[in-house]
C-alpha positions as CSV (number, residue, x, y, z in Angstrom):
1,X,0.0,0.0,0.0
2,X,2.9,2.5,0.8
3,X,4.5,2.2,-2.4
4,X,0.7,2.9,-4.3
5,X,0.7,6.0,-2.6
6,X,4.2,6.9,-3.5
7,X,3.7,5.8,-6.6
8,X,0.1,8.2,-7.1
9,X,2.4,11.1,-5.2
10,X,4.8,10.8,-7.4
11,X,2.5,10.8,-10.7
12,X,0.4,14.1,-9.1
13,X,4.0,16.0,-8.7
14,X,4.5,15.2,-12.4
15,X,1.0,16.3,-13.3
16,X,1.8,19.8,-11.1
17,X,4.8,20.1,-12.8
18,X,3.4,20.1,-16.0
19,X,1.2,22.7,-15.0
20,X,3.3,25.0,-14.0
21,X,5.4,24.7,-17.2
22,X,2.0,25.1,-19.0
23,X,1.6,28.3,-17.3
24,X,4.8,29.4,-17.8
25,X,4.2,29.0,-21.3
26,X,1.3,30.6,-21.5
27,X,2.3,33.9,-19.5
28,X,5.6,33.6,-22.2
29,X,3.4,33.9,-24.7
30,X,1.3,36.3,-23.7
31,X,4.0,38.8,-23.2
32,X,5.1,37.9,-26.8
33,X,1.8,38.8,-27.9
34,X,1.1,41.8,-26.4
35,X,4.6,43.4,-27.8
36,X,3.6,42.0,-30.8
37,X,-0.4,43.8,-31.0
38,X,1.9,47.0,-29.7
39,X,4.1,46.7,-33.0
40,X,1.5,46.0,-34.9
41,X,-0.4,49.3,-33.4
42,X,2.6,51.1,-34.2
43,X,2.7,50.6,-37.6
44,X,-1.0,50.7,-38.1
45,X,-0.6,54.6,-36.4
46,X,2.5,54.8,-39.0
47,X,0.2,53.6,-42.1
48,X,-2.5,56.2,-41.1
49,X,-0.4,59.0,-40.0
50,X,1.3,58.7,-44.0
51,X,-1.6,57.8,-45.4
52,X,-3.3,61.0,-44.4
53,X,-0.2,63.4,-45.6
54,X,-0.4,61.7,-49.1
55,X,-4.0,62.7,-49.2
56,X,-3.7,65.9,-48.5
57,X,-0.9,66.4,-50.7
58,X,-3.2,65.3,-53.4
59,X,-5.6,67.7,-52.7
């Protein structure tokens, strides 16, 4: 019976481990995203910002 529940102990601290790493992953990429969506803005704000002095020097 004692080595079942070292066994199952064992198994559960793999499980939590995974987690974690999971998480950790997760919060990675999540921090690579939002630098990412800020890029993107940036350019977007770029785009608009040249788009608007070429229409105005067409008029």
């Amino acid at each position: 019976m004692g080595i079942d529940f070292k066994a199952k102990l064992t198994e559960q601290q793999g499980t939590y481990k995974q987690l974690v790493s999971n998480i950790d992953q997760l919060l990675t990429a999540k921090v690579r995203l939002e630098g990412a969506m800020e890029v993107t803005q940036s350019y977007i704000k770029e785009c608009d910002e040249n788009c608007c002095k070429d229409e105005k020097k067409k008029k």
